[in-house]
PQR file of N, CA, C, O and H, with PARSE charges and radii, in Angstrom:
ATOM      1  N   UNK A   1      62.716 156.701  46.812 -0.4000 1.5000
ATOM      2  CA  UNK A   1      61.877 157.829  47.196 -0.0000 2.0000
ATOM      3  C   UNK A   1      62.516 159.146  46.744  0.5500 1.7000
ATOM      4  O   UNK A   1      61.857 160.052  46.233 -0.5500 1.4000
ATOM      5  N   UNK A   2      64.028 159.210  46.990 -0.4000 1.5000
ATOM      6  CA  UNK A   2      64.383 160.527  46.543 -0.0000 2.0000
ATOM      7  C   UNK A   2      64.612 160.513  45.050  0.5500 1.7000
ATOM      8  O   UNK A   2      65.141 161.595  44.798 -0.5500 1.4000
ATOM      9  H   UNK A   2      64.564 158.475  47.405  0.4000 1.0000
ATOM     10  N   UNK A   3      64.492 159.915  44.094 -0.4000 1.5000
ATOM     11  CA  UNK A   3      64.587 160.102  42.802 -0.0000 2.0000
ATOM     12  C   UNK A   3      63.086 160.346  42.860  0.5500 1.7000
ATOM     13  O   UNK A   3      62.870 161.434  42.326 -0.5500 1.4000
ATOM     14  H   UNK A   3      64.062 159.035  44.298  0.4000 1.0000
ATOM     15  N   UNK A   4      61.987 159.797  43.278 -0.4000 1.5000
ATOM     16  CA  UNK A   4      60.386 160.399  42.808 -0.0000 2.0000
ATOM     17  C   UNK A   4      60.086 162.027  43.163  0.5500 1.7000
ATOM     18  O   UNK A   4      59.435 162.897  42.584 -0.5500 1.4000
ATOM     19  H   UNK A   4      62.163 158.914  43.713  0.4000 1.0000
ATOM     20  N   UNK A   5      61.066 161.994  44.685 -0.4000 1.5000
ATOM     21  CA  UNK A   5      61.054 163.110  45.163 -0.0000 2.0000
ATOM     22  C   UNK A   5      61.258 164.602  44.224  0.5500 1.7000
ATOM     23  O   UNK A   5      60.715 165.673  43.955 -0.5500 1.4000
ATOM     24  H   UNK A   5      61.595 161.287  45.155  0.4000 1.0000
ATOM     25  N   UNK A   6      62.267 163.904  44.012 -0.4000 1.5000
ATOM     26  CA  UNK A   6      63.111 164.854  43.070 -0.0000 2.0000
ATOM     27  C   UNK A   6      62.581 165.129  41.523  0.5500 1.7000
ATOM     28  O   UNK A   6      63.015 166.068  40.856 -0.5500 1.4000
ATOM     29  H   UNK A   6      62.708 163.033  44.231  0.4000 1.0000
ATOM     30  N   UNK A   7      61.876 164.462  41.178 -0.4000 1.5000
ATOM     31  CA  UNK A   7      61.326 164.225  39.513 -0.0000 2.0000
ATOM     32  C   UNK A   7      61.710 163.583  38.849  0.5500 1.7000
ATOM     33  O   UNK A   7      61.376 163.743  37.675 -0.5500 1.4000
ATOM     34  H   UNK A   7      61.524 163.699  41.720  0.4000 1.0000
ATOM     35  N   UNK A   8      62.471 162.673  39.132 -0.4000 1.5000
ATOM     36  CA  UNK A   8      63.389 161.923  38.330 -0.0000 2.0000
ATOM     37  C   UNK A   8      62.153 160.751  37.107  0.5500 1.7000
ATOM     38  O   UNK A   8      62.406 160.207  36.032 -0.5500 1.4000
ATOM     39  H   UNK A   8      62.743 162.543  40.086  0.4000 1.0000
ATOM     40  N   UNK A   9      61.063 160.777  37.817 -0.4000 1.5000
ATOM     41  CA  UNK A   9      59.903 159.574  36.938 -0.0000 2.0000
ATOM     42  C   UNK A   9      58.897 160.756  36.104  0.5500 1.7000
ATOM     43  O   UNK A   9      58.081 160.464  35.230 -0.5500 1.4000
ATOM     44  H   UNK A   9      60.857 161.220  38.690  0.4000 1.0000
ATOM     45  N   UNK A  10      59.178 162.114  36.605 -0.4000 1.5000
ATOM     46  CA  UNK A  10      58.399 163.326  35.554 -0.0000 2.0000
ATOM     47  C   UNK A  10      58.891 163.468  34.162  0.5500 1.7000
ATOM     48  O   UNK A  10      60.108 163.545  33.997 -0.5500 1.4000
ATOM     49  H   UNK A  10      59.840 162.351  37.315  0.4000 1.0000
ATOM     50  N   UNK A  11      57.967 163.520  32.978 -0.4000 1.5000
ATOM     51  CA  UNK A  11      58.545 164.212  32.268 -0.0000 2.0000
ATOM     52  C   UNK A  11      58.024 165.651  31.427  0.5500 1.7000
ATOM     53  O   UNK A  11      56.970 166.018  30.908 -0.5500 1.4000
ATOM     54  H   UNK A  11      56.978 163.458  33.112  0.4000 1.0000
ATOM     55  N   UNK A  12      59.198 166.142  31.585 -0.4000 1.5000
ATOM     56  CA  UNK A  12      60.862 165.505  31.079 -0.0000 2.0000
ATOM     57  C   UNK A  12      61.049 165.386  32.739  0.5500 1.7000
ATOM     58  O   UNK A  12      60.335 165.921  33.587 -0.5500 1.4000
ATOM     59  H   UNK A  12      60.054 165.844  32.007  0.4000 1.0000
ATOM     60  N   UNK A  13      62.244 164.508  32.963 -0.4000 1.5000
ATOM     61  CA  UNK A  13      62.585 164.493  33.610 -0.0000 2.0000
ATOM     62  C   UNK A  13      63.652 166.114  34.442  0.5500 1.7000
ATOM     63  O   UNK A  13      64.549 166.833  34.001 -0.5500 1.4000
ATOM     64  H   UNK A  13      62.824 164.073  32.274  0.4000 1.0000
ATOM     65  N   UNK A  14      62.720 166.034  36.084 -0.4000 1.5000
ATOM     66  CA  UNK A  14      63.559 167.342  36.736 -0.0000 2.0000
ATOM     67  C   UNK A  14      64.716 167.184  37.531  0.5500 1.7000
ATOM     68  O   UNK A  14      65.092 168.002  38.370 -0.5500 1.4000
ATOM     69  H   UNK A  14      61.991 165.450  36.442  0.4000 1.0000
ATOM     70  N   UNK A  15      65.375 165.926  37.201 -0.4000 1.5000
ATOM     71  CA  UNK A  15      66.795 165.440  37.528 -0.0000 2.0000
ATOM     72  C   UNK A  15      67.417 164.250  37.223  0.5500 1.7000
ATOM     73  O   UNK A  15      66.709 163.253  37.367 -0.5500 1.4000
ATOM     74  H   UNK A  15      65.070 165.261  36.519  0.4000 1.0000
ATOM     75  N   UNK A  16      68.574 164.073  36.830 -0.4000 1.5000
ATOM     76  CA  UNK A  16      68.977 163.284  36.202 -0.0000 2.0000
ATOM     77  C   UNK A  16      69.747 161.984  37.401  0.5500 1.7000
ATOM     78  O   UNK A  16      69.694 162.125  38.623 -0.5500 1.4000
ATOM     79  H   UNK A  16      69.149 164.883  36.712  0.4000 1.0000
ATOM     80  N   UNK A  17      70.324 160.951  36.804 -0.4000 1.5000
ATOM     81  CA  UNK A  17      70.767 159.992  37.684 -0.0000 2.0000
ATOM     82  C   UNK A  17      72.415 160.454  37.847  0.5500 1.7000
ATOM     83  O   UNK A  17      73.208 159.868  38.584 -0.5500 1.4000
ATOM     84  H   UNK A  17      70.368 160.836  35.812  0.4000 1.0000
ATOM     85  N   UNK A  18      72.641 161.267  37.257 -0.4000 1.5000
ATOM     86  CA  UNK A  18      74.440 161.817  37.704 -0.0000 2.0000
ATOM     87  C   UNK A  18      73.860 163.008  39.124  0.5500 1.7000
ATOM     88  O   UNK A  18      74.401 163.385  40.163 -0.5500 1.4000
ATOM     89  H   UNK A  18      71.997 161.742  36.659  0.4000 1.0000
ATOM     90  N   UNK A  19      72.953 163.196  38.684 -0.4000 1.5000
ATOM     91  CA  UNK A  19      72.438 164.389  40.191 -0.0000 2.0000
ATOM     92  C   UNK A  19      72.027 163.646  41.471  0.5500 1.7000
ATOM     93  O   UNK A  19      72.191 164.004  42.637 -0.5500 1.4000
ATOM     94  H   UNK A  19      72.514 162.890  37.839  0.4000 1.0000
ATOM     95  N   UNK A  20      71.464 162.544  40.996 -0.4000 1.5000
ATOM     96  CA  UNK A  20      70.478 161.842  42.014 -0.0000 2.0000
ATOM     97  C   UNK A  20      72.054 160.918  42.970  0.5500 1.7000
ATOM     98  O   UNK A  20      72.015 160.322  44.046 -0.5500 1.4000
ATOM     99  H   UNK A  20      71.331 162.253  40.048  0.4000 1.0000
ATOM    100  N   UNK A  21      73.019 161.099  42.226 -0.4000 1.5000
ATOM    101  CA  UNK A  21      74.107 160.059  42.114 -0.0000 2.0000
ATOM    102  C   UNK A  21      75.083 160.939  42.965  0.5500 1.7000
ATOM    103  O   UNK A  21      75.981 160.541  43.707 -0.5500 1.4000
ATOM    104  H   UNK A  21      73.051 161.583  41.351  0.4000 1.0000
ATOM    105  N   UNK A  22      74.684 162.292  42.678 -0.4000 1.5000
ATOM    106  CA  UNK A  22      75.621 163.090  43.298 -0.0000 2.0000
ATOM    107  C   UNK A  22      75.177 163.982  44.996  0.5500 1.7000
ATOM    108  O   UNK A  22      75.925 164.700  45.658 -0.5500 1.4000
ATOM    109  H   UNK A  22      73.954 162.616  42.076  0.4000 1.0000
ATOM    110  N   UNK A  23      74.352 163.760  45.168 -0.4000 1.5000
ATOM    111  CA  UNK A  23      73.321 163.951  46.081 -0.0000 2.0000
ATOM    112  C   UNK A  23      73.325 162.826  46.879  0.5500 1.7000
ATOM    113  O   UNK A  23      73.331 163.200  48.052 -0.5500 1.4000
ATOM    114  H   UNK A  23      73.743 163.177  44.630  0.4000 1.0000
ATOM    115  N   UNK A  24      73.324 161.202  46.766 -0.4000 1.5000
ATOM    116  CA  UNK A  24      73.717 160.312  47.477 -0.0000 2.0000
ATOM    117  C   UNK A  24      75.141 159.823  47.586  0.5500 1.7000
ATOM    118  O   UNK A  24      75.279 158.915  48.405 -0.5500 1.4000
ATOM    119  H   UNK A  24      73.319 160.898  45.813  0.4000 1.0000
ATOM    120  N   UNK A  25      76.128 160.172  47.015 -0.4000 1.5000
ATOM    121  CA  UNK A  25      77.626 160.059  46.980 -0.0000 2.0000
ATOM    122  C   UNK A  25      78.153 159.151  46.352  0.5500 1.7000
ATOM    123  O   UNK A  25      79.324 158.815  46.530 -0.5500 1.4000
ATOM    124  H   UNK A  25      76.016 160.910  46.350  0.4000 1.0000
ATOM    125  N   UNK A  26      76.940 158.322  45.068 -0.4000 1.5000
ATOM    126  CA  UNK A  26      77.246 157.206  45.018 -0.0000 2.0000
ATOM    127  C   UNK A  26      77.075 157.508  43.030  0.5500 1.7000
ATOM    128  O   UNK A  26      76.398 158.380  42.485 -0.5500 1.4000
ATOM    129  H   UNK A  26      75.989 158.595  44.923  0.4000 1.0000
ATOM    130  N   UNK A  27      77.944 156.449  42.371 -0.4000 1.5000
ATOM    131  CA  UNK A  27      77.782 156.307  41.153 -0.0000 2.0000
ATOM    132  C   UNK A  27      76.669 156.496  40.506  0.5500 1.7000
ATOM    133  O   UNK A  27      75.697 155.996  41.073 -0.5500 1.4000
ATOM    134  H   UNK A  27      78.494 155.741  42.814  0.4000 1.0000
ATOM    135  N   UNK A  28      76.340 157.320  39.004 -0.4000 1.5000
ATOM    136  CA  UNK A  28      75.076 157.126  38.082 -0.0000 2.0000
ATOM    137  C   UNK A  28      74.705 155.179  37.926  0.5500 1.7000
ATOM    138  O   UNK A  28      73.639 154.564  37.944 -0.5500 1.4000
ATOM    139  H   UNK A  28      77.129 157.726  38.544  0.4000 1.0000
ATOM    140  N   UNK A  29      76.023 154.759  37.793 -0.4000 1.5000
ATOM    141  CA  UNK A  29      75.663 153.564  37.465 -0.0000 2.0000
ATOM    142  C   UNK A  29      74.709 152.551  39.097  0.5500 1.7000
ATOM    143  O   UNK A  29      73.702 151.845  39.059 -0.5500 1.4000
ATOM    144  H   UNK A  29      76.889 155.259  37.779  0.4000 1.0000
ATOM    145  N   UNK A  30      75.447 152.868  40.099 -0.4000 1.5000
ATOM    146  CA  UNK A  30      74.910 152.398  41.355 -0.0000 2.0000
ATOM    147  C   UNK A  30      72.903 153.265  41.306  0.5500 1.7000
ATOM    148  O   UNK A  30      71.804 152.822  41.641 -0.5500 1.4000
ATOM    149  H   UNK A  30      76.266 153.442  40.130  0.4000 1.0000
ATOM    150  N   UNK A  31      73.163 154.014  40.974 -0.4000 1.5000
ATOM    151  CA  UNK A  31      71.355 154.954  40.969 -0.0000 2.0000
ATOM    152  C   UNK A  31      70.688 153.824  40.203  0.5500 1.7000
ATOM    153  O   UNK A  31      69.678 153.209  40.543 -0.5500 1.4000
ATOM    154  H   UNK A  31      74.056 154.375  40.703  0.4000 1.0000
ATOM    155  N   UNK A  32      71.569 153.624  38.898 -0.4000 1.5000
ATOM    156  CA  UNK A  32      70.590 152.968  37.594 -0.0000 2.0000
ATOM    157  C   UNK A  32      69.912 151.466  38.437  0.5500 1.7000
ATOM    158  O   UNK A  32      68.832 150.879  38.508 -0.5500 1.4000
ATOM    159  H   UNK A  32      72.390 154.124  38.622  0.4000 1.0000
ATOM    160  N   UNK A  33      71.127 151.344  38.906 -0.4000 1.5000
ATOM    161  CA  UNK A  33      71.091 149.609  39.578 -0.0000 2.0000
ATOM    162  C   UNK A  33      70.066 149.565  40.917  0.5500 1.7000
ATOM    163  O   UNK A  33      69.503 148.530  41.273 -0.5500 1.4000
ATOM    164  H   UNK A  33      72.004 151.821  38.848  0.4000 1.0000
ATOM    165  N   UNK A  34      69.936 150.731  41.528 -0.4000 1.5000
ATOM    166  CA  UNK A  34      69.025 150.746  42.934 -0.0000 2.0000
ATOM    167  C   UNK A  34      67.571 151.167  42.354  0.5500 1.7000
ATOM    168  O   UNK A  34      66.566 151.050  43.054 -0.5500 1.4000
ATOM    169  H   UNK A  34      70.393 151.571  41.239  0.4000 1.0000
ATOM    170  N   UNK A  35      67.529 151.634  41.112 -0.4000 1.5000
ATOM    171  CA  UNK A  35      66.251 152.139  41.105 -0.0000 2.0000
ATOM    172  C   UNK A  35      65.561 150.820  39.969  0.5500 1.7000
ATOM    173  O   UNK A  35      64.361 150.555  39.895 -0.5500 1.4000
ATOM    174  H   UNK A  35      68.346 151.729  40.544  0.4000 1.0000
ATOM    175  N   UNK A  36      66.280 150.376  39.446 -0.4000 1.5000
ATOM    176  CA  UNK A  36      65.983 149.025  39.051 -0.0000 2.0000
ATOM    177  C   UNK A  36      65.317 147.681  39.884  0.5500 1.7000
ATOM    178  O   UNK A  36      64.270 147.072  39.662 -0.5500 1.4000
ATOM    179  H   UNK A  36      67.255 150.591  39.506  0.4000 1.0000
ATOM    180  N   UNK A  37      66.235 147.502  40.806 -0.4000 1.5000
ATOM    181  CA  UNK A  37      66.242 146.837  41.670 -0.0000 2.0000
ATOM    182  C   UNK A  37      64.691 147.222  43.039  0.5500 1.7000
ATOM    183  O   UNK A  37      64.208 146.515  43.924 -0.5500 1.4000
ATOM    184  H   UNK A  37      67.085 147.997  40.986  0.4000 1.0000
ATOM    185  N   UNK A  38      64.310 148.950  42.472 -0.4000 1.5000
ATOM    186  CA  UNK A  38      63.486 149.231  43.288 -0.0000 2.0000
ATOM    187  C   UNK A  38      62.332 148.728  42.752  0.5500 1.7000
ATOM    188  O   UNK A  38      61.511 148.045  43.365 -0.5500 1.4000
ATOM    189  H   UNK A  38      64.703 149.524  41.753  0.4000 1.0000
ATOM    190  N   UNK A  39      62.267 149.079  41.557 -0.4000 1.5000
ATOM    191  CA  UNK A  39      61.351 148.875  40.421 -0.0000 2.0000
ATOM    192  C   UNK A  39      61.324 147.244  40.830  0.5500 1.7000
ATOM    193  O   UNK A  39      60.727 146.732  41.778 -0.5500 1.4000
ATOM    194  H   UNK A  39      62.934 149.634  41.059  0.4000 1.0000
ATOM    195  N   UNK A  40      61.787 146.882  40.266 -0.4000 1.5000
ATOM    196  CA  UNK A  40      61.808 145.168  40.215 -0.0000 2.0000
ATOM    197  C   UNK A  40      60.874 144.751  41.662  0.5500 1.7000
ATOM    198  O   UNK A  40      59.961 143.959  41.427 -0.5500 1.4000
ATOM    199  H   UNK A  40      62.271 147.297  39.496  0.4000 1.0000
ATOM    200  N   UNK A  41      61.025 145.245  43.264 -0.4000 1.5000
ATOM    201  CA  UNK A  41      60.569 145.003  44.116 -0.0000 2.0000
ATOM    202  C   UNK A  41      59.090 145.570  44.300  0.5500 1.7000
ATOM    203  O   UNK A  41      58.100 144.965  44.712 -0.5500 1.4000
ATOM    204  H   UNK A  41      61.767 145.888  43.454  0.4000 1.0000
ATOM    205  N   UNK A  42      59.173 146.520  44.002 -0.4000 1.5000
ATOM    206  CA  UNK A  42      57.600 147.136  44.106 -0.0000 2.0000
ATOM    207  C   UNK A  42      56.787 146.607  42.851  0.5500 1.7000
ATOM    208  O   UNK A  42      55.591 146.839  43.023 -0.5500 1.4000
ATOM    209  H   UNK A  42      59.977 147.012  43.668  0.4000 1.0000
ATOM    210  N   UNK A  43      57.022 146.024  41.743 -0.4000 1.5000
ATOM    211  CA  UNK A  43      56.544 145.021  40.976 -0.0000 2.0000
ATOM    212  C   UNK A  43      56.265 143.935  41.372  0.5500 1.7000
ATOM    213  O   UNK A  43      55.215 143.586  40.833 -0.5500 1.4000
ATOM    214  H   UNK A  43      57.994 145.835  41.603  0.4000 1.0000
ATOM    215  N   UNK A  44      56.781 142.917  42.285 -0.4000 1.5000
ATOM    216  CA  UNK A  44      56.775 141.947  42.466 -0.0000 2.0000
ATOM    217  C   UNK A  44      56.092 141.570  43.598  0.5500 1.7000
ATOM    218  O   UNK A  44      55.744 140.446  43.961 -0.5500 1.4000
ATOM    219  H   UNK A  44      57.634 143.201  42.723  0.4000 1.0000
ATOM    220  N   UNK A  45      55.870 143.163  44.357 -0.4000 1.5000
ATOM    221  CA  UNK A  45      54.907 143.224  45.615 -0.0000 2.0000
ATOM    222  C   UNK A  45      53.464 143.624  45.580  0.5500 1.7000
ATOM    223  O   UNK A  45      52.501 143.637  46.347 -0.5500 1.4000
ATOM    224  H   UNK A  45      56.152 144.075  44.062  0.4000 1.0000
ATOM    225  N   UNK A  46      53.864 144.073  43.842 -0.4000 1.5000
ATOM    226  CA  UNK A  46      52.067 144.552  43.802 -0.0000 2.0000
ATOM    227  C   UNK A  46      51.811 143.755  43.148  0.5500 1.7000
ATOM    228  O   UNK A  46      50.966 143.118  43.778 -0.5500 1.4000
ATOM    229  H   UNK A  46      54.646 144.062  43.218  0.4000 1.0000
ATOM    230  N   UNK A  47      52.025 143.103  41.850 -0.4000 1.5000
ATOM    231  CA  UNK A  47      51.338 142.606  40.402 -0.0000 2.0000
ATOM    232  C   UNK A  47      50.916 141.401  41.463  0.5500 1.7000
ATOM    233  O   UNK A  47      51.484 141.088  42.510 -0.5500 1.4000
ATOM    234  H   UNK A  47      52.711 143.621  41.339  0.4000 1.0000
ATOM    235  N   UNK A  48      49.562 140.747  40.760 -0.4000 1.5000
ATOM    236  CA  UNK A  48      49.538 139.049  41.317 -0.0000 2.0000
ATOM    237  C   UNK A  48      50.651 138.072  40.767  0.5500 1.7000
ATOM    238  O   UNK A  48      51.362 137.936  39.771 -0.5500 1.4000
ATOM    239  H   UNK A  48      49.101 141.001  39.910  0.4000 1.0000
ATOM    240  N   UNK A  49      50.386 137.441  42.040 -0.4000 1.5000
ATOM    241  CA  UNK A  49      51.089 136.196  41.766 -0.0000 2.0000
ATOM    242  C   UNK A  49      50.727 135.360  40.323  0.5500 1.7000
ATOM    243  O   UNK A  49      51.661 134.733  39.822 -0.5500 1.4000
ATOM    244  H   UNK A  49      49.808 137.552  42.849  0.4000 1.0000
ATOM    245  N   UNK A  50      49.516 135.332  39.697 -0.4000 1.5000
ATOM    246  CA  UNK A  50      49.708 134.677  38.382 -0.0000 2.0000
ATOM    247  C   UNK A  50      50.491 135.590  36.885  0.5500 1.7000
ATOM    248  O   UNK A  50      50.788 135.152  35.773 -0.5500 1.4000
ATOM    249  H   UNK A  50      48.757 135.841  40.103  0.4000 1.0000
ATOM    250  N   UNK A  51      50.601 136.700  37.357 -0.4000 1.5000
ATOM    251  CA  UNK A  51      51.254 137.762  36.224 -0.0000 2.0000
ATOM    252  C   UNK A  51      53.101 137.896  36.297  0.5500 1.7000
ATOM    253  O   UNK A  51      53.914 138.555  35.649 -0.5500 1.4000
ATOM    254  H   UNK A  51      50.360 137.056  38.260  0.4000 1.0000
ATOM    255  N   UNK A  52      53.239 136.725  37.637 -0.4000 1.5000
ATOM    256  CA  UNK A  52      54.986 137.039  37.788 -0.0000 2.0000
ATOM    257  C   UNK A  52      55.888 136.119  36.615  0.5500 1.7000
ATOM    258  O   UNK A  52      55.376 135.276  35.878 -0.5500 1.4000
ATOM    259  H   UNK A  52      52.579 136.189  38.163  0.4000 1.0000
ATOM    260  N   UNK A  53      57.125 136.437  36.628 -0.4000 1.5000
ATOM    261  CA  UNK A  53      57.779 135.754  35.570 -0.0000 2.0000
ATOM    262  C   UNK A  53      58.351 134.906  36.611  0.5500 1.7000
ATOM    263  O   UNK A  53      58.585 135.367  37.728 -0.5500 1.4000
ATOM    264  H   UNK A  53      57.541 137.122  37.226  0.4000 1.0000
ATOM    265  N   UNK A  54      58.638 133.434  36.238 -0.4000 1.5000
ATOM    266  CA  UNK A  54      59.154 132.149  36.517 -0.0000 2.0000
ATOM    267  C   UNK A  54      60.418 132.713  37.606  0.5500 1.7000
ATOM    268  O   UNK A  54      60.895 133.655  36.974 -0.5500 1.4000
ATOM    269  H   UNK A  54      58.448 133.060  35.331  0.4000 1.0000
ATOM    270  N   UNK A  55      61.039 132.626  38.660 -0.4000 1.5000
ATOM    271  CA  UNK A  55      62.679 132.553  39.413 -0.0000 2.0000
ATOM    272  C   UNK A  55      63.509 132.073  37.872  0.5500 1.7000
ATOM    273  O   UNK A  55      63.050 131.743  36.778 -0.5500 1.4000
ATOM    274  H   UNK A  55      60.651 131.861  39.173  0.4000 1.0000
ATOM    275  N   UNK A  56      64.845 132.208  38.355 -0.4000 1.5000
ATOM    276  CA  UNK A  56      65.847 132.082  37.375 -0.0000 2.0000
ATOM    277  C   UNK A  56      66.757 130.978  38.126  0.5500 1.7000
ATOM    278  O   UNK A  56      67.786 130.561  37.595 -0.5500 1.4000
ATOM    279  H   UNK A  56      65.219 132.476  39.243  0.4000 1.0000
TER
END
């Protein structure tokens, strides 16, 4: 929420993941990995079930 908040999905983008990173206390690389991981969930909660890719 606070990277949408912030603009981070606008473009150009109105903040970057070293800001978004620095604002939660936590690594660019930890941002890349949570907003991935966010992505990945809100995909998998909206698309149908016949459009998902196979478990691993």
């Amino acid at each position: 929420m606070l990277a949408f908040d912030r603009g981070y999905f606008d473009s150009p983008r109105a903040v970057t993941m070293e800001e978004l990173g620095d604002e939660l206390g936590i690594s660019q690389q930890a941002v890349a990995s949570r907003l991935w991981r966010g992505i990945d969930q809100l995909l998998a909660t909206t698309l149908p079930e016949t459009t998902r890719r196979p478990e691993a």
